[in-house]
PQR file of N, CA, C, O and H, with PARSE charges and radii, in Angstrom:
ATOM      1  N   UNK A   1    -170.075 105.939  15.109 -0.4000 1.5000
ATOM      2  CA  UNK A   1    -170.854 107.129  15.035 -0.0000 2.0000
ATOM      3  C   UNK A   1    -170.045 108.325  15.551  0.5500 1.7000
ATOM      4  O   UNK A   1    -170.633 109.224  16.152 -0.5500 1.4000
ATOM      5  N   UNK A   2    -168.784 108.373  15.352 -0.4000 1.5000
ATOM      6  CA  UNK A   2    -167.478 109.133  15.760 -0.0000 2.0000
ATOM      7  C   UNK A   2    -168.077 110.820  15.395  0.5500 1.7000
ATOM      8  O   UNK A   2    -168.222 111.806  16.118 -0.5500 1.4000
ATOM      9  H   UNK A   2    -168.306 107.642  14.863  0.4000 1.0000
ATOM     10  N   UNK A   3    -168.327 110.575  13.909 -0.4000 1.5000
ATOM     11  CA  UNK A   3    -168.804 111.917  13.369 -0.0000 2.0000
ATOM     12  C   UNK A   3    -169.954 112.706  13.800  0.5500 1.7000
ATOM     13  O   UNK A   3    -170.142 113.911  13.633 -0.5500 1.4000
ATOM     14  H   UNK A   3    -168.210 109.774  13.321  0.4000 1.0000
ATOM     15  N   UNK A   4    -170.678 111.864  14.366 -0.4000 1.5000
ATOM     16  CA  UNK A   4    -172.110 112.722  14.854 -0.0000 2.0000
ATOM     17  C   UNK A   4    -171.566 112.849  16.411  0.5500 1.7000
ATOM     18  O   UNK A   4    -172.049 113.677  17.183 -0.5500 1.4000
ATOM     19  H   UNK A   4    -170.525 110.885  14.501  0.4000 1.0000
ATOM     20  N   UNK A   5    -170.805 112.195  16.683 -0.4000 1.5000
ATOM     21  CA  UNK A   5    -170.572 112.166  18.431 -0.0000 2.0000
ATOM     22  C   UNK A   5    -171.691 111.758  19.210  0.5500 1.7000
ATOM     23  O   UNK A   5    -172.289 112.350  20.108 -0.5500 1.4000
ATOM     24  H   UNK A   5    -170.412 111.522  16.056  0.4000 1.0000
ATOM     25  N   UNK A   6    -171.910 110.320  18.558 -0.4000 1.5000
ATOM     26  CA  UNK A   6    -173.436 110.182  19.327 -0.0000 2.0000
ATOM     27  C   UNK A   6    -172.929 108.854  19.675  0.5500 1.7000
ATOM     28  O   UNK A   6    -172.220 108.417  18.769 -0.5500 1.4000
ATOM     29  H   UNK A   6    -171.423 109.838  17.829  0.4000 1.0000
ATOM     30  N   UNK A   7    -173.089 107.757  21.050 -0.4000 1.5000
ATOM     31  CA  UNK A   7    -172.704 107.023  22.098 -0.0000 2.0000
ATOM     32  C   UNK A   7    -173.601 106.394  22.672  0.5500 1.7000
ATOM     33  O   UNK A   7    -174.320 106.829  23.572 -0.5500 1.4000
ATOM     34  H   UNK A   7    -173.665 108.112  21.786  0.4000 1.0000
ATOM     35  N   UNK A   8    -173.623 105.298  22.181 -0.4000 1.5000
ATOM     36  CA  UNK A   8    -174.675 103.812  23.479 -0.0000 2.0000
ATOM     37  C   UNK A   8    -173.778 103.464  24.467  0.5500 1.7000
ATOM     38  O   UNK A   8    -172.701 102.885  24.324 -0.5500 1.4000
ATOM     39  H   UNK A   8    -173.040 104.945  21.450  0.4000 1.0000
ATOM     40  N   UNK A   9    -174.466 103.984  25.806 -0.4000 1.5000
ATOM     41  CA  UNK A   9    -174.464 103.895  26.743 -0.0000 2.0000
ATOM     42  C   UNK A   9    -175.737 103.627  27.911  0.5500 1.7000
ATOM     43  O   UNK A   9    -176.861 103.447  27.444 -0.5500 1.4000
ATOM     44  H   UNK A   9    -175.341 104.454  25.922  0.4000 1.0000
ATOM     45  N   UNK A  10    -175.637 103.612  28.778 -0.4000 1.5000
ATOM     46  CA  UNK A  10    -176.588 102.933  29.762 -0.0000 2.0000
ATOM     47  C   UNK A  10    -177.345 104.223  29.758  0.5500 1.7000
ATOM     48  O   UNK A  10    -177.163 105.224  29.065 -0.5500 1.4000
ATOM     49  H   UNK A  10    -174.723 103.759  29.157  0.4000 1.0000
ATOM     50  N   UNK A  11    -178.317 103.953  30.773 -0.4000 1.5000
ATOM     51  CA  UNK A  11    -178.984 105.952  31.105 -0.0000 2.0000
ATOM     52  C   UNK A  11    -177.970 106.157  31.995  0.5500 1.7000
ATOM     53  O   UNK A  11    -177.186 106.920  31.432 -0.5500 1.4000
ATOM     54  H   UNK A  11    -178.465 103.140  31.336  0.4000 1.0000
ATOM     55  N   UNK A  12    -177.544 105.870  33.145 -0.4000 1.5000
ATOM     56  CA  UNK A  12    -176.645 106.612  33.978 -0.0000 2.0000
ATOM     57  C   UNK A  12    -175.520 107.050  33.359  0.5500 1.7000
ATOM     58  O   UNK A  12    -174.627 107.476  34.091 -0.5500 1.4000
ATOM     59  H   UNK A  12    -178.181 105.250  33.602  0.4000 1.0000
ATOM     60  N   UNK A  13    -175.266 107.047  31.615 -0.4000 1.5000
ATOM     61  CA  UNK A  13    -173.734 107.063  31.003 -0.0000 2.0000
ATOM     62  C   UNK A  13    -172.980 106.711  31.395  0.5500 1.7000
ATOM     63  O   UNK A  13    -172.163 107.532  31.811 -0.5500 1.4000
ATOM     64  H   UNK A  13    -175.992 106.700  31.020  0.4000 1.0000
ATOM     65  N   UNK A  14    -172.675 105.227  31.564 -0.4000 1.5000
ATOM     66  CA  UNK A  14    -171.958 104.005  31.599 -0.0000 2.0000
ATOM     67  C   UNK A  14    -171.322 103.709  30.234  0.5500 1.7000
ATOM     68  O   UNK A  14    -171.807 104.414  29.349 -0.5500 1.4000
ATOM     69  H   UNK A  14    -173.339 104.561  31.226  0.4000 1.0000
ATOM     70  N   UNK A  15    -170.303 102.801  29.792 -0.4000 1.5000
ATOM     71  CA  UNK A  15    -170.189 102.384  28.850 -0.0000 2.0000
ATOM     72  C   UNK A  15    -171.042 101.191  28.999  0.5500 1.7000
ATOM     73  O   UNK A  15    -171.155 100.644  30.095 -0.5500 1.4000
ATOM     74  H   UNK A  15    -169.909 102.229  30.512  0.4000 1.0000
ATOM     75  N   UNK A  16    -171.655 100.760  27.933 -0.4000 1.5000
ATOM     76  CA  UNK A  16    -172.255  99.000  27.970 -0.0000 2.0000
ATOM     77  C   UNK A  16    -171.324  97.955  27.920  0.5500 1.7000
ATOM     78  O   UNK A  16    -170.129  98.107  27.664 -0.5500 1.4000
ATOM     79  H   UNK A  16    -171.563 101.205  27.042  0.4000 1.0000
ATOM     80  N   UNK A  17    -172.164  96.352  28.294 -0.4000 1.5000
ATOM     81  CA  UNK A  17    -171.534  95.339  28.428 -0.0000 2.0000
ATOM     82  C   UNK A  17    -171.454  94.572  27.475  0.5500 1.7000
ATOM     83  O   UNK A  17    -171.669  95.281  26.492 -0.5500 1.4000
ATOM     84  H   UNK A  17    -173.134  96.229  28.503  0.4000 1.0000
ATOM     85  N   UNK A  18    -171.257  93.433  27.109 -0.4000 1.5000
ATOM     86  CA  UNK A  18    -171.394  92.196  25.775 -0.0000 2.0000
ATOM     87  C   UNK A  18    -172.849  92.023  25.955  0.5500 1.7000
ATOM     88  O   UNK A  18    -173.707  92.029  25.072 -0.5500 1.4000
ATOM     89  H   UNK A  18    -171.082  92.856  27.907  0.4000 1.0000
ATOM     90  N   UNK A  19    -173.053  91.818  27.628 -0.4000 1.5000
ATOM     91  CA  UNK A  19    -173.901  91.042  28.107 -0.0000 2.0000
ATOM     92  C   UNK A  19    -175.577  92.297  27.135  0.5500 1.7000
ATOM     93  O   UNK A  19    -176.349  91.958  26.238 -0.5500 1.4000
ATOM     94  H   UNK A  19    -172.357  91.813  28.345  0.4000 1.0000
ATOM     95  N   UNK A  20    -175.473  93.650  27.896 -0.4000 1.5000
ATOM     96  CA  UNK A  20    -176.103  94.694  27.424 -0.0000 2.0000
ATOM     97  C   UNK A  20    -176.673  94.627  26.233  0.5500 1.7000
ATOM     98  O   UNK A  20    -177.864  94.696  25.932 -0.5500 1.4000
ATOM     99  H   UNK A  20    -174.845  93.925  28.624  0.4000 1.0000
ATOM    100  N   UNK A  21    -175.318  94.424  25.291 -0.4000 1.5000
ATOM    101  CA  UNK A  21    -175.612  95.025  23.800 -0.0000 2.0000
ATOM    102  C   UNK A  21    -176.143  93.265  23.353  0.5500 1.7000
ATOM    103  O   UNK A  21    -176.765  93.073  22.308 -0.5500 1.4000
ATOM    104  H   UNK A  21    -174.350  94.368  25.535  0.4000 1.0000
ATOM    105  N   UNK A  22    -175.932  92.578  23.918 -0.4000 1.5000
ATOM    106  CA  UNK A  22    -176.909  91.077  23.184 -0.0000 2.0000
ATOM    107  C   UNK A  22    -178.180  91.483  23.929  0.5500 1.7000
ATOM    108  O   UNK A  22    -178.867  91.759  22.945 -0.5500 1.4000
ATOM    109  H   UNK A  22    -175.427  92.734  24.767  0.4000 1.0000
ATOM    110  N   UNK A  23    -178.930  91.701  24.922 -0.4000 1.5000
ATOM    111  CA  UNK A  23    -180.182  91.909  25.125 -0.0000 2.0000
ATOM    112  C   UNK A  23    -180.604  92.840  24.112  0.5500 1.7000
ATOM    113  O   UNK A  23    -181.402  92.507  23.236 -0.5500 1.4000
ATOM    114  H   UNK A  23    -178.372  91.476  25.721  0.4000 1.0000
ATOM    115  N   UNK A  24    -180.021  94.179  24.206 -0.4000 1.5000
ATOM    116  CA  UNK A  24    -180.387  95.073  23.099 -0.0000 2.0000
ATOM    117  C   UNK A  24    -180.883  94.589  21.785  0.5500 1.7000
ATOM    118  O   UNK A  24    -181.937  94.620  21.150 -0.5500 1.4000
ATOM    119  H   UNK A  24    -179.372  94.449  24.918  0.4000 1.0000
ATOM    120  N   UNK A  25    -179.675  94.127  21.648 -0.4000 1.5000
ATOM    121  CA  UNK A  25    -179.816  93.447  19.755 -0.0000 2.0000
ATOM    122  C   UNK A  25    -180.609  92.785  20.113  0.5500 1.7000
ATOM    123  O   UNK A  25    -180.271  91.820  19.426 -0.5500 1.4000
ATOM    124  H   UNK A  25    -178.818  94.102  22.164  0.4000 1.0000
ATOM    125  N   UNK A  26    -181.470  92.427  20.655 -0.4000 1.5000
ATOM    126  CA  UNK A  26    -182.361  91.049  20.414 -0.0000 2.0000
ATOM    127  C   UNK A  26    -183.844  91.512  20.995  0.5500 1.7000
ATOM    128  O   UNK A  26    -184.904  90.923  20.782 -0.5500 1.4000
ATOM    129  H   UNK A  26    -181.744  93.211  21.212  0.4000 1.0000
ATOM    130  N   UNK A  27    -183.626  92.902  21.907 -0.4000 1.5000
ATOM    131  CA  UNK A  27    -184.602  93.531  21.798 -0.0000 2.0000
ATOM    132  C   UNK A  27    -185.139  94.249  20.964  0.5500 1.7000
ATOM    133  O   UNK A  27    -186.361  94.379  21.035 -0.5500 1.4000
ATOM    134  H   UNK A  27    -182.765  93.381  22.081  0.4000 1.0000
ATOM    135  N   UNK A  28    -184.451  94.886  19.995 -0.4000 1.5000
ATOM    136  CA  UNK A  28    -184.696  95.270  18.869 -0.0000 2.0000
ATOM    137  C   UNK A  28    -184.930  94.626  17.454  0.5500 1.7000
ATOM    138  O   UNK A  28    -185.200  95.122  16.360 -0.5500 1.4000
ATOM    139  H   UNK A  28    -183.458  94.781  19.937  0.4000 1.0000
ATOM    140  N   UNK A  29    -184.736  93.395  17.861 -0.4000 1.5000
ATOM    141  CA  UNK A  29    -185.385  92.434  16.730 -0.0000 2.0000
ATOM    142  C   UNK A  29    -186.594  92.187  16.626  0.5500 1.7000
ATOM    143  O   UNK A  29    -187.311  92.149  15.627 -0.5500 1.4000
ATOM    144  H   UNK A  29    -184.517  92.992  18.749  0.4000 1.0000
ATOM    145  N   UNK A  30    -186.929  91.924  18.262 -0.4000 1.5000
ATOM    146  CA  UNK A  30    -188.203  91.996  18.713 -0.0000 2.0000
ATOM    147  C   UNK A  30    -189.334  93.341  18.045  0.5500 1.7000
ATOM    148  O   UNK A  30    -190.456  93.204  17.557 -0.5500 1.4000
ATOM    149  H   UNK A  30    -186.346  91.955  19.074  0.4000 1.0000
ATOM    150  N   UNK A  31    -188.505  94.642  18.265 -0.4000 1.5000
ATOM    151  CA  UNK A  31    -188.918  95.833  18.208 -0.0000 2.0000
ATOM    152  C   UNK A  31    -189.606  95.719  16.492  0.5500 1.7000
ATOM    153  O   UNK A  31    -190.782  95.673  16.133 -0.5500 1.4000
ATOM    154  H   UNK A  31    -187.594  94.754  18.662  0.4000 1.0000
ATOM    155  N   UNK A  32    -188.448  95.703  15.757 -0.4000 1.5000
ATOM    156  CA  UNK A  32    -188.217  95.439  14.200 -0.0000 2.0000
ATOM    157  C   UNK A  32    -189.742  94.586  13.876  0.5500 1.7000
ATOM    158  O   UNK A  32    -190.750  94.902  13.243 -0.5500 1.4000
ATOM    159  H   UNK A  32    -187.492  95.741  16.048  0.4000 1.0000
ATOM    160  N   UNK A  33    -189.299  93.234  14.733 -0.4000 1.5000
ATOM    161  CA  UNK A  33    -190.504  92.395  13.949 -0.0000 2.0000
ATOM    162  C   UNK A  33    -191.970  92.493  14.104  0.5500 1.7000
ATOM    163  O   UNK A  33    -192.650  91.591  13.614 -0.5500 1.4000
ATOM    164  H   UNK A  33    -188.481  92.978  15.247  0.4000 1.0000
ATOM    165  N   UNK A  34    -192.465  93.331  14.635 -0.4000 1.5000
ATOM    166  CA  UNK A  34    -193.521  93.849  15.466 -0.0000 2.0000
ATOM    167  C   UNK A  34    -193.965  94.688  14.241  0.5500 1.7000
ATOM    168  O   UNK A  34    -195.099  95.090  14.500 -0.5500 1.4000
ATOM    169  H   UNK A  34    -191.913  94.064  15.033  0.4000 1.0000
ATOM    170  N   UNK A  35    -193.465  95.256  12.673 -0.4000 1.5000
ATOM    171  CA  UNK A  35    -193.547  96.063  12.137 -0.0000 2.0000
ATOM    172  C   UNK A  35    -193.210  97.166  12.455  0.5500 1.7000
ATOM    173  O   UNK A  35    -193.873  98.109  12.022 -0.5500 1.4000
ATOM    174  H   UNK A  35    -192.543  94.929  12.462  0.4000 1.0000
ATOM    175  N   UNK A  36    -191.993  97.429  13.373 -0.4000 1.5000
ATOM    176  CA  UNK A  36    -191.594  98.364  13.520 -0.0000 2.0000
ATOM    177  C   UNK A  36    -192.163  99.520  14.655  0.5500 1.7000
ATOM    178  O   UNK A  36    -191.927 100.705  14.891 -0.5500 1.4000
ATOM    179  H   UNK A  36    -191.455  96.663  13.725  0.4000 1.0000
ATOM    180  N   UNK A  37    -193.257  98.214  15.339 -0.4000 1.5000
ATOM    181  CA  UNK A  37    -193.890  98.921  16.731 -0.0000 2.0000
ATOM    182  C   UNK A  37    -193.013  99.394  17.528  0.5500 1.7000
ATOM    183  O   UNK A  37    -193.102 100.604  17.733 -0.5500 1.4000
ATOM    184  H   UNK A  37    -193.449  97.251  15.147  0.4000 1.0000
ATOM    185  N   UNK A  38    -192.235  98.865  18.020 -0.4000 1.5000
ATOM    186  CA  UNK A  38    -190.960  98.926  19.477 -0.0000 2.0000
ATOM    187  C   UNK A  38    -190.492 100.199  19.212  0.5500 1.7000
ATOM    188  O   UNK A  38    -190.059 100.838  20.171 -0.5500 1.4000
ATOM    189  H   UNK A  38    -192.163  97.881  17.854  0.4000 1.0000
ATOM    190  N   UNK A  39    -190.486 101.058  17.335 -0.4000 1.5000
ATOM    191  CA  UNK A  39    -189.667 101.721  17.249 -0.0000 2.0000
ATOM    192  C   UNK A  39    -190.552 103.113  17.366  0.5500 1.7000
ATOM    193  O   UNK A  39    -190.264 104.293  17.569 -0.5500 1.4000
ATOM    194  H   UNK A  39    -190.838 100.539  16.556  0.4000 1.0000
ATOM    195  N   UNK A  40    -191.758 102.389  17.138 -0.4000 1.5000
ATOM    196  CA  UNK A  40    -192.775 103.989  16.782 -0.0000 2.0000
ATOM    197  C   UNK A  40    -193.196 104.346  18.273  0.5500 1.7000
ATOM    198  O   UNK A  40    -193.855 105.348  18.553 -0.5500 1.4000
ATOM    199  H   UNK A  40    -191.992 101.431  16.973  0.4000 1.0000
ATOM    200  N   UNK A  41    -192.596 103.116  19.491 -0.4000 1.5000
ATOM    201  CA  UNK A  41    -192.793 103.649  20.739 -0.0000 2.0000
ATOM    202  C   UNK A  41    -192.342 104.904  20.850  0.5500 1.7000
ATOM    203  O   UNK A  41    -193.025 105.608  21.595 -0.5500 1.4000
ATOM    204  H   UNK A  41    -192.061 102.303  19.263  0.4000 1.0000
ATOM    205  N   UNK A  42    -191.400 105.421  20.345 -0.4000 1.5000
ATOM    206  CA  UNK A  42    -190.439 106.579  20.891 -0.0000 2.0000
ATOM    207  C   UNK A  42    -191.382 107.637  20.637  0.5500 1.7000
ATOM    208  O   UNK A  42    -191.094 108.651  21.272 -0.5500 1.4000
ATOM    209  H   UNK A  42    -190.846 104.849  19.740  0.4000 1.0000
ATOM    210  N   UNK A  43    -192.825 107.784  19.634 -0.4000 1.5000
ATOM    211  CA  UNK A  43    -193.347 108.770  19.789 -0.0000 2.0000
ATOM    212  C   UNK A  43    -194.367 108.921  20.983  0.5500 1.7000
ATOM    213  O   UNK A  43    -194.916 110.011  21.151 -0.5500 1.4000
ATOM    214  H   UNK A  43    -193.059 106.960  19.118  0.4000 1.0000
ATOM    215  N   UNK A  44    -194.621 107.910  21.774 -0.4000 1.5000
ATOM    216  CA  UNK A  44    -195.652 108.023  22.582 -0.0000 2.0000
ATOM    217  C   UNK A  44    -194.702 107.877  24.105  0.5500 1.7000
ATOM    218  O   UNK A  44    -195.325 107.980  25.161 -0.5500 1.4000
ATOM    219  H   UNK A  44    -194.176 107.026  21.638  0.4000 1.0000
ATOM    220  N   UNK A  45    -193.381 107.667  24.134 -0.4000 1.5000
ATOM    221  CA  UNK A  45    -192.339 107.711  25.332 -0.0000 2.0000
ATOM    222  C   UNK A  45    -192.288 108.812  25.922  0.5500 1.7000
ATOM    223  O   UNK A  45    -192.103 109.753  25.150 -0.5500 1.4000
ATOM    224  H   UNK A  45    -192.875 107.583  23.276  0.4000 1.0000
ATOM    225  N   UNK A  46    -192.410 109.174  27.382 -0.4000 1.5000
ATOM    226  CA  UNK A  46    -192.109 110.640  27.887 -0.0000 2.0000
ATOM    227  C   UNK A  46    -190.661 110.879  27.463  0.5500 1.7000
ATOM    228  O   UNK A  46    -190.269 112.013  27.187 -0.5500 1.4000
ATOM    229  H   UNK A  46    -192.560 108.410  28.009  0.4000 1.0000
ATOM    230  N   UNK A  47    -189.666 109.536  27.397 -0.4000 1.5000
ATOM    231  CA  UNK A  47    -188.552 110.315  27.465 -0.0000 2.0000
ATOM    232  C   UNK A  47    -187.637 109.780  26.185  0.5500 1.7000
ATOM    233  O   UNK A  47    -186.511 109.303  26.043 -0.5500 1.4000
ATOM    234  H   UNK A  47    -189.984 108.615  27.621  0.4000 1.0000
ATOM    235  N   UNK A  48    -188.861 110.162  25.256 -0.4000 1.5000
ATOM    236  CA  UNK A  48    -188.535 109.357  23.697 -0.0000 2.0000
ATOM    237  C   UNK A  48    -187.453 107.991  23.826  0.5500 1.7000
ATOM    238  O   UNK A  48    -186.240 108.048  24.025 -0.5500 1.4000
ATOM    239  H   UNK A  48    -189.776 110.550  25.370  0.4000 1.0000
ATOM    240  N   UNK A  49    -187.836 107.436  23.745 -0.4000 1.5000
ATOM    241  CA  UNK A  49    -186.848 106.286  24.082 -0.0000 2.0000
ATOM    242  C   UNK A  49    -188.045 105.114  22.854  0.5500 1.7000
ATOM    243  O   UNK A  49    -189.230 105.277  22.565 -0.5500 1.4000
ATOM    244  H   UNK A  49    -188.822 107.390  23.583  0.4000 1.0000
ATOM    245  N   UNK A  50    -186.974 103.913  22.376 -0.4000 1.5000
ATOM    246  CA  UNK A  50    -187.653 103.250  21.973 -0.0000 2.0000
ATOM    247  C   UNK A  50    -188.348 101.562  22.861  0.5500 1.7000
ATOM    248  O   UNK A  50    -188.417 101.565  24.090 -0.5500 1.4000
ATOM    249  H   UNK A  50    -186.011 103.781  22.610  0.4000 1.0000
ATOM    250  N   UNK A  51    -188.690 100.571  22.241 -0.4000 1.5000
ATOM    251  CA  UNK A  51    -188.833  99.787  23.448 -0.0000 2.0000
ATOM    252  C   UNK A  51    -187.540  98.937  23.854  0.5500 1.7000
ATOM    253  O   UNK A  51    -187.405  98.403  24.954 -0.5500 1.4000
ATOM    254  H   UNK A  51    -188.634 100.568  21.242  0.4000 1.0000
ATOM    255  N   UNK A  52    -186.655  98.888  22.865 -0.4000 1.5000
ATOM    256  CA  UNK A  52    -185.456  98.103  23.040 -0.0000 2.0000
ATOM    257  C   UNK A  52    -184.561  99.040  23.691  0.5500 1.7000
ATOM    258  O   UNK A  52    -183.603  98.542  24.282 -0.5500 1.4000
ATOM    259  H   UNK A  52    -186.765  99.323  21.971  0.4000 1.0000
ATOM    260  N   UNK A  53    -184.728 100.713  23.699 -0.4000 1.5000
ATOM    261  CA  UNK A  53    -184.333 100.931  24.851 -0.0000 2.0000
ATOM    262  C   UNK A  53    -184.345 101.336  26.226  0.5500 1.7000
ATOM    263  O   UNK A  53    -183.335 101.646  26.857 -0.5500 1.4000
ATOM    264  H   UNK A  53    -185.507 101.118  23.219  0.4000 1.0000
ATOM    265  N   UNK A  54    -185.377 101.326  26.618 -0.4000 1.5000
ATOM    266  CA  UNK A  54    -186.148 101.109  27.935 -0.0000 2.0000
ATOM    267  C   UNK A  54    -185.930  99.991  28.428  0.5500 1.7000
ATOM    268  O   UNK A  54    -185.627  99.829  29.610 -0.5500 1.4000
ATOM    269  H   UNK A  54    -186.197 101.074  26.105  0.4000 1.0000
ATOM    270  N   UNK A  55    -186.108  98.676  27.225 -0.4000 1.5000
ATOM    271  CA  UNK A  55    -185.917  97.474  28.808 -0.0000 2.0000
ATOM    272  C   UNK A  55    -184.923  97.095  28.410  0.5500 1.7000
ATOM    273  O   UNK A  55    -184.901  95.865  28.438 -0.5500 1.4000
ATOM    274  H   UNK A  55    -186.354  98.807  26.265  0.4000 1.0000
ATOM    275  N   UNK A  56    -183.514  97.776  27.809 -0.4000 1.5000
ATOM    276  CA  UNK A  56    -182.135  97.374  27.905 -0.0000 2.0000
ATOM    277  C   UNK A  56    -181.448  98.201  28.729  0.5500 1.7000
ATOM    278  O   UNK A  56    -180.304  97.957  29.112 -0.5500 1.4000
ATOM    279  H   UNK A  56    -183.531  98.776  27.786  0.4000 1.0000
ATOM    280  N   UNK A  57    -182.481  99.806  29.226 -0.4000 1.5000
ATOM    281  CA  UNK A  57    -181.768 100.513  29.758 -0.0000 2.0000
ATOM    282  C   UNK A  57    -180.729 100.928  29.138  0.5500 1.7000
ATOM    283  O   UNK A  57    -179.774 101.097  29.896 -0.5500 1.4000
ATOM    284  H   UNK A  57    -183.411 100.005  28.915  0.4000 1.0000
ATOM    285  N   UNK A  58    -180.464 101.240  27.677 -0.4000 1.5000
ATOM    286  CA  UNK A  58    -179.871 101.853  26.975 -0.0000 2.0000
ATOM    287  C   UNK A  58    -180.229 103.140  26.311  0.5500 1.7000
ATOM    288  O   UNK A  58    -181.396 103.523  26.387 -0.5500 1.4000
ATOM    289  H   UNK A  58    -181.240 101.102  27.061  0.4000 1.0000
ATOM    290  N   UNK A  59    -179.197 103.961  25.562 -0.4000 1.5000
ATOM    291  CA  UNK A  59    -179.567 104.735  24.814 -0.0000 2.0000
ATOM    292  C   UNK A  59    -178.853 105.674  23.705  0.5500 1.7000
ATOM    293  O   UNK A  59    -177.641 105.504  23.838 -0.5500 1.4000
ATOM    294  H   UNK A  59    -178.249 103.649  25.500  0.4000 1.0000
ATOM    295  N   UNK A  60    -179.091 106.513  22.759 -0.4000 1.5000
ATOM    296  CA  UNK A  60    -177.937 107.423  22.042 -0.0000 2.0000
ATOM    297  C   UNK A  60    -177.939 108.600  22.473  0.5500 1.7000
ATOM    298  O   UNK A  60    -178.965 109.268  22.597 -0.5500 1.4000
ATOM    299  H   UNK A  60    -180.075 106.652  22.651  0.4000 1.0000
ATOM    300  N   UNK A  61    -176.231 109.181  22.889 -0.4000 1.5000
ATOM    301  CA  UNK A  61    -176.497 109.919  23.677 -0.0000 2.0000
ATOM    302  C   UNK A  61    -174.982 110.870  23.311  0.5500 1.7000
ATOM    303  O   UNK A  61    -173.809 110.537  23.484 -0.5500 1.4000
ATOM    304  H   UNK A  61    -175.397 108.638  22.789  0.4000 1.0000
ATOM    305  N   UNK A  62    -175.607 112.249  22.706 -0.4000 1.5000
ATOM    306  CA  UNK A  62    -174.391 112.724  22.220 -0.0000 2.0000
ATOM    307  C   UNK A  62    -173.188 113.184  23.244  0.5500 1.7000
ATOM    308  O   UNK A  62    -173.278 113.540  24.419 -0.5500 1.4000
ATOM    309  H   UNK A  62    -176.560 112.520  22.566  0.4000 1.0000
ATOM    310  N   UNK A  63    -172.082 113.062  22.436 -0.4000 1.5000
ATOM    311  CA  UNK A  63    -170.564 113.101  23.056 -0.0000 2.0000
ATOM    312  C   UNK A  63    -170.427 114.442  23.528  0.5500 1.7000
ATOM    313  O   UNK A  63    -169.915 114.800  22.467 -0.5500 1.4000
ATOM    314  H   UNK A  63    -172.009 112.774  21.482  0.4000 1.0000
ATOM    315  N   UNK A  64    -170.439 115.339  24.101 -0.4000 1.5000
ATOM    316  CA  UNK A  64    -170.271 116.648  24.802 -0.0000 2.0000
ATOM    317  C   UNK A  64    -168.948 116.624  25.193  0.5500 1.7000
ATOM    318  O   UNK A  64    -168.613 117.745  25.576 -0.5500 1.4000
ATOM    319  H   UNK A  64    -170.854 115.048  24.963  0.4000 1.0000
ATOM    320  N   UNK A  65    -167.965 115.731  25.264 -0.4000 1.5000
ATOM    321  CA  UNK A  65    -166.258 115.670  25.696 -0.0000 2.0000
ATOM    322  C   UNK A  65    -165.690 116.063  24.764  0.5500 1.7000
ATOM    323  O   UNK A  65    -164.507 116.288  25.016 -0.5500 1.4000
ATOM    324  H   UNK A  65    -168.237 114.820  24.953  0.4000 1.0000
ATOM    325  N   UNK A  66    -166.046 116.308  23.532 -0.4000 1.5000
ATOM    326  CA  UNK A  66    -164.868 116.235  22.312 -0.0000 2.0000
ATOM    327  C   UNK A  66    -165.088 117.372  21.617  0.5500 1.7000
ATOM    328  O   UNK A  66    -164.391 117.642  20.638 -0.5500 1.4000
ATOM    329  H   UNK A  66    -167.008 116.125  23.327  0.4000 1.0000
TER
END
């Protein structure tokens, strides 16, 4: 996502782990199979976030360095 300058990282802007991005992915399968509930969380989130990323503690988060 080089071109948009947009970056998964932790909330504290960390880079992520193996360990991270397999919870993720698998929270978002979760999210996915739900009909796409996990994802329509982000409209009812204070801090738009979806559900796979809240309890991965992840997020997209544009590049401001470059």
């Amino acid at each position: 996502m080089k071109t948009w300058k947009v970056k998964l990282q932790t909330i504290d802007r960390q880079s992520i782990t193996w360990r991270i991005a397999l919870k993720r992915f698998f929270l978002a399968i979760i999210s996915w199979g739900t009909l796409g509930l996990g994802v329509l969380w982000k409209l009812i989130d204070k801090n738009q976030q979806t559900f796979h990323d809240n309890f991965s503690e992840t997020g997209l988060f544009f590049d401001t360095n470059s």
